[in-house]
Structures are given as C-alpha cells and as structure tokens.
SEVEX-117739 format. One line per field, with one value per residue: residue number from 1; residue in one letter; x, y, z of N, C-alpha, C in turn. Coordinates in Angstrom, 2 decimals. Example, Ala and Ser with C-alpha at 12.3 -4.5 7.8 and 13.67 -1.06 7.14 Angstrom:
! residues 2
k	1;2
r	a;s
n_c1	13.19;12.85
n_c2	-5.69;-2.25
n_c3	7.80;7.08
ca_c1	12.30;13.67
ca_c2	-4.50;-1.06
ca_c3	7.80;7.14
c_c1	13.20;12.90
c_c2	-3.30;0.03
c_c3	7.80;7.87
! end
This chain:
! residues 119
k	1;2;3;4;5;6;7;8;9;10;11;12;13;14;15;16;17;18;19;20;21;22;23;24;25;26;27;28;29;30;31;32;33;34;35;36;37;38;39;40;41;42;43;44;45;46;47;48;49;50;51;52;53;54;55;56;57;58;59;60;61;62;63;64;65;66;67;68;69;70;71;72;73;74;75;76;77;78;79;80;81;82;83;84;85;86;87;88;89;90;91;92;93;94;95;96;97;98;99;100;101;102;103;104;105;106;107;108;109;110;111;112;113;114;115;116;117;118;119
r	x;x;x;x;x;x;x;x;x;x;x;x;x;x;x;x;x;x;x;x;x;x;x;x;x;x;x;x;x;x;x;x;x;x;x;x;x;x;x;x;x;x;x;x;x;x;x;x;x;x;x;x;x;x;x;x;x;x;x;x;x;x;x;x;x;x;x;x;x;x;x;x;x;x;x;x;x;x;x;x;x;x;x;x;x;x;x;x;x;x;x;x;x;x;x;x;x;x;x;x;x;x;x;x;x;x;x;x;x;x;x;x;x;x;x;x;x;x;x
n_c1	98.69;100.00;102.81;105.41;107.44;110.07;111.38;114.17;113.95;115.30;114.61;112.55;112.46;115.31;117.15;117.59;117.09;118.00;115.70;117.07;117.77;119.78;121.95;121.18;122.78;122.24;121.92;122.96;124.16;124.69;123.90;121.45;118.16;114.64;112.66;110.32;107.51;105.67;102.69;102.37;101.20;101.71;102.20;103.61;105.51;107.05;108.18;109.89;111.83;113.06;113.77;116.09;117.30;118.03;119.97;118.66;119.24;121.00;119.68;116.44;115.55;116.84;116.60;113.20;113.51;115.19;112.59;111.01;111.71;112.45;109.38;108.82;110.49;108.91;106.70;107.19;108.40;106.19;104.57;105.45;105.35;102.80;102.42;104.09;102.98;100.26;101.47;102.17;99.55;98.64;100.00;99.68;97.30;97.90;97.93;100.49;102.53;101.95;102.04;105.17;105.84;105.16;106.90;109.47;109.26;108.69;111.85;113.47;112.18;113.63;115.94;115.32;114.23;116.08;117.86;116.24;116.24;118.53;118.42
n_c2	80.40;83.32;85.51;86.96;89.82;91.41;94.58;96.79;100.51;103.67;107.32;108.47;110.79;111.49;110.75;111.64;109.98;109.13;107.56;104.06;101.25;99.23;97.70;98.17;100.85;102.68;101.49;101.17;98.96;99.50;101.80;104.30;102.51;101.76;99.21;97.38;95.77;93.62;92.57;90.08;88.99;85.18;85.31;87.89;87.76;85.86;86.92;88.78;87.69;85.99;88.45;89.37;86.62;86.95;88.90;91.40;93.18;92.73;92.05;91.88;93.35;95.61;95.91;96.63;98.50;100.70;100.17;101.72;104.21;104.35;105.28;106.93;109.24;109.08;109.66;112.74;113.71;113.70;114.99;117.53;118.05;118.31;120.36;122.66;122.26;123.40;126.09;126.99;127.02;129.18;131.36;131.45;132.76;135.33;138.10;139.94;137.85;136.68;137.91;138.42;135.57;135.61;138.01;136.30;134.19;135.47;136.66;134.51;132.89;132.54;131.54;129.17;127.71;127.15;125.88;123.58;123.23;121.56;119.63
n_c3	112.99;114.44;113.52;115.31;115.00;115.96;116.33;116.51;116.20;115.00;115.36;112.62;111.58;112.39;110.08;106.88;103.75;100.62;98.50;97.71;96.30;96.67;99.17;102.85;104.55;106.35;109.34;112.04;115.08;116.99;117.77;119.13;120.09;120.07;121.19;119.57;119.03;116.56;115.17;112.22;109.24;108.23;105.38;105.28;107.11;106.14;103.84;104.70;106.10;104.01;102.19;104.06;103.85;100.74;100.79;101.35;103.36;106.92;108.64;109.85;111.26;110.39;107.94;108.30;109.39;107.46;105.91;107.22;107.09;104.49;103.65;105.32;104.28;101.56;102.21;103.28;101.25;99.11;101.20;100.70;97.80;97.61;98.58;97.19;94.75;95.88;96.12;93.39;92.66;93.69;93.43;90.26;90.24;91.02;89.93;89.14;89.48;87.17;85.34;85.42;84.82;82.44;81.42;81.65;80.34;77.47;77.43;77.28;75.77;72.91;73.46;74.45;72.37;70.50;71.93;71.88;69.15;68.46;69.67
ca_c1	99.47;100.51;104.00;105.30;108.85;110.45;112.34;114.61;114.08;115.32;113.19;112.48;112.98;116.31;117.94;116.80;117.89;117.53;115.46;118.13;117.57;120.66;121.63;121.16;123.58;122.12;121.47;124.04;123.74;125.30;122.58;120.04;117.45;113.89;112.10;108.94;106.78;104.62;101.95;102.45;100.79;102.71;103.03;104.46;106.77;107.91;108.68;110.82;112.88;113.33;114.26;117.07;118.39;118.41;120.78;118.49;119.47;121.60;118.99;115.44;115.63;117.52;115.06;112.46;114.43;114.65;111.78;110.30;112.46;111.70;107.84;108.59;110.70;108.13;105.49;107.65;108.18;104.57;103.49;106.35;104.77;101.70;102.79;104.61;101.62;99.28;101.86;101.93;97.96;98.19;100.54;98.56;96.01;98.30;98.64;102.01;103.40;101.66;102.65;106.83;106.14;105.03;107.99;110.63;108.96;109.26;112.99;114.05;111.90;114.62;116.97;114.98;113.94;117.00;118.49;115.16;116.16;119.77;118.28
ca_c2	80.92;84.66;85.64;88.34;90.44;92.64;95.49;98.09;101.74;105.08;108.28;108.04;112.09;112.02;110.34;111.67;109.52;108.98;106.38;103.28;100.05;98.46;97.34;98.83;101.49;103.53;100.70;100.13;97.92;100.44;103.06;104.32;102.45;101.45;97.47;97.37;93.96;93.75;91.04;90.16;87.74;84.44;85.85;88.93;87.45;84.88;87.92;89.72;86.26;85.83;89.72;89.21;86.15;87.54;89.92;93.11;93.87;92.44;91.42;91.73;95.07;96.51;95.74;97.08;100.24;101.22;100.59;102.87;105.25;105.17;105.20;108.17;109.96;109.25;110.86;114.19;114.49;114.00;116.45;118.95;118.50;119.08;122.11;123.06;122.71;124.13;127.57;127.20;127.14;130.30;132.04;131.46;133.71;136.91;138.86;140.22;136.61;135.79;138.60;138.03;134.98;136.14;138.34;135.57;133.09;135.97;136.60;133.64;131.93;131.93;130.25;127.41;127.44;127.23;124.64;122.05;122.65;120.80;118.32
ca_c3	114.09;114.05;113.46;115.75;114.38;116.81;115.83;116.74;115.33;115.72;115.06;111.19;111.41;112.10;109.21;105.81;103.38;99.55;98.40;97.01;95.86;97.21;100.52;103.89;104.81;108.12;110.47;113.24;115.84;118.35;117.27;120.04;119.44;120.81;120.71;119.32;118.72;115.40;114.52;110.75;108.91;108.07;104.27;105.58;107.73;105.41;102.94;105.98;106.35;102.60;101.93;104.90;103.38;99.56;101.41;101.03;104.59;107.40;109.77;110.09;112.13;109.63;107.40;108.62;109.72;106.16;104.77;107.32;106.42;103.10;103.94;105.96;103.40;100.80;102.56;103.12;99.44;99.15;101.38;99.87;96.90;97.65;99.14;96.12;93.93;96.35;95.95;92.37;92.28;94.33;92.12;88.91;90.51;91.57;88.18;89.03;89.11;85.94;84.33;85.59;84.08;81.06;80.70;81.58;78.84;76.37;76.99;77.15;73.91;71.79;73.54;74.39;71.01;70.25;72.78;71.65;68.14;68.52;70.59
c_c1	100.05;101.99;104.42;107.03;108.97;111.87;113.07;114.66;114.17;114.91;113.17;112.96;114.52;117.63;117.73;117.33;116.99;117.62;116.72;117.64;118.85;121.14;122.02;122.52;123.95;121.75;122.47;123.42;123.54;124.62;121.45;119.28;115.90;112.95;110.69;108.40;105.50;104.03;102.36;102.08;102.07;103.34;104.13;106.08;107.80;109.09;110.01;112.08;113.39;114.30;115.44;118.09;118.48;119.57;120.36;119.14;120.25;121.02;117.40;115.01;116.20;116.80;114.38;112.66;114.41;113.80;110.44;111.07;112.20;110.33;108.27;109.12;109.75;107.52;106.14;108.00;106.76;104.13;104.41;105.69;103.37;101.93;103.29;103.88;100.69;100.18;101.42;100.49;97.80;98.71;100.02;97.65;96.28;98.98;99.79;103.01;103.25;102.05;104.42;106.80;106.03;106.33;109.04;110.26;109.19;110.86;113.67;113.80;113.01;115.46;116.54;114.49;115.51;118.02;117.48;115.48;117.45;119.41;117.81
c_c2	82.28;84.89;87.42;88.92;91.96;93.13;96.69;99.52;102.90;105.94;108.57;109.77;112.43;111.80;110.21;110.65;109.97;107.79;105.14;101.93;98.90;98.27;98.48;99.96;102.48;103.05;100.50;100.03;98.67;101.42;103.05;104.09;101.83;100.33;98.02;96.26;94.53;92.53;91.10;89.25;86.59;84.82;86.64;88.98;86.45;85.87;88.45;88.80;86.40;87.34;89.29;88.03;86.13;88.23;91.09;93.87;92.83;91.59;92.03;93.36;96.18;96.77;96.56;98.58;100.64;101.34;101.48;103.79;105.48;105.51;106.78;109.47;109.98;110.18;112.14;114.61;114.50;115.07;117.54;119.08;119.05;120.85;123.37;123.28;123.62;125.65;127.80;127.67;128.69;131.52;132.39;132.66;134.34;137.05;139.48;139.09;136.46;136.71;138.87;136.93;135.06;136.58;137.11;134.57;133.70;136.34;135.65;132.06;131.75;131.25;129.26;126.85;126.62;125.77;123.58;122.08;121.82;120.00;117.15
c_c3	113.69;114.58;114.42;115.66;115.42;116.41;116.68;116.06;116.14;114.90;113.70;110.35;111.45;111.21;107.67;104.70;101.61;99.09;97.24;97.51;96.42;98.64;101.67;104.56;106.03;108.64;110.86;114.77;116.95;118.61;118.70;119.63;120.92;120.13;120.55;118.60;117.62;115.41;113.17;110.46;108.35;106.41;104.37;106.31;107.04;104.35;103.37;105.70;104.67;102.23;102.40;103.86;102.04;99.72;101.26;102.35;105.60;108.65;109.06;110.28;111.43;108.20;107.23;109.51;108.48;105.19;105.61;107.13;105.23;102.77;104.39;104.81;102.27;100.88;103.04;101.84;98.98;99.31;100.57;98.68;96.29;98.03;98.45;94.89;94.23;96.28;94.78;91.90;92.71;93.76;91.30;88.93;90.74;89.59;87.89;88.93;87.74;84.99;83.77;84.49;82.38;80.02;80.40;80.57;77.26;75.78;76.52;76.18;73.18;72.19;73.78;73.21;70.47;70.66;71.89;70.04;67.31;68.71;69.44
! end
C-alpha cells in the first residue's frame, strides 16, 4: 500500500539558511505556505514518522521543509562553486593574473614561512 505525506512549503529561495544538525528553527505554522501531496514508499515514510518522533522536527511538514531547504542550499553552494572554480580555471590562463600571483606569493613567502614554522 503506498504511503502518501502532505506537506506545507514555502519558496526554498527565500530562506537561506546554514546547514545544522539540530532541530528545526524556520518552520512556523503561521508562515505562507502551499499543500503539496507526495507518494513515498512505506520505508520512506516510516523514516519521516520516526525522524518526527526522535524530535528532529516538530511535525512532519516541518520536516520536510528543511530538508528541502537544505537540498536547495546545497545545490547553490554547489553551483557557486562550480562557478568559483570555473573563474579560477579562467584566471590560470590570463598571464597578468598569474603573474599578480606570482608577485603576491613572493612577498608574502616569508611570512607564511614563518607563521607554518610556529605551528
């Protein structure tokens, strides 16, 4: 028999958060929100139920409000970092960057020499 978990969520954009391991903190009740019906298998849903009464979250909906949220924030540090690599790659290849860097690794050798040889 398929388990079906209906949720309330509001737009995953407008509440950035940082990812945390402890309990739910931007779900209220009073919150504009919009119902949406999921199938889930009976593992999945057993998991949902179980999470809730561990106390990861307050309900169900609340739940499943943060862990798209943290799905969603994931994947914007993701792409940022892709995005952040893909500059870096592009950098590498302009010889006036690589040569800035050049200088700033030569000024500043000795002091990190310096700092790593306290450490």
């Amino acid at each position: 028999m398929d388990q079906q978990a209906t949720t309330s969520a509001s737009s995953v954009w407008n509440c950035p958060r940082l990812l945390d391991q402890n309990a739910i903190q931007f779900y209220h009740t009073d919150m504009k929100s919009v119902s949406k019906t999921f199938r889930l298998s009976p593992g999945t849903a057993r998991a949902l139920s179980d999470l809730v009464a561990w106390g990861r979250a307050t309900s169900q909906a609340a739940l499943v409000e943060d862990l798209v949220q943290r799905e969603a924030l994931r994947m914007r540090l993701l792409q940022e970092e892709e995005r952040m690599d893909q500059a870096w790659r592009e950098a590498s290849q302009d010889p006036l960057f690589v040569r800035d860097m050049a200088a700033v690794e030569a000024d500043f050798g000795p002091l990190d020499a310096e700092v790593w040889n306290r450490s």
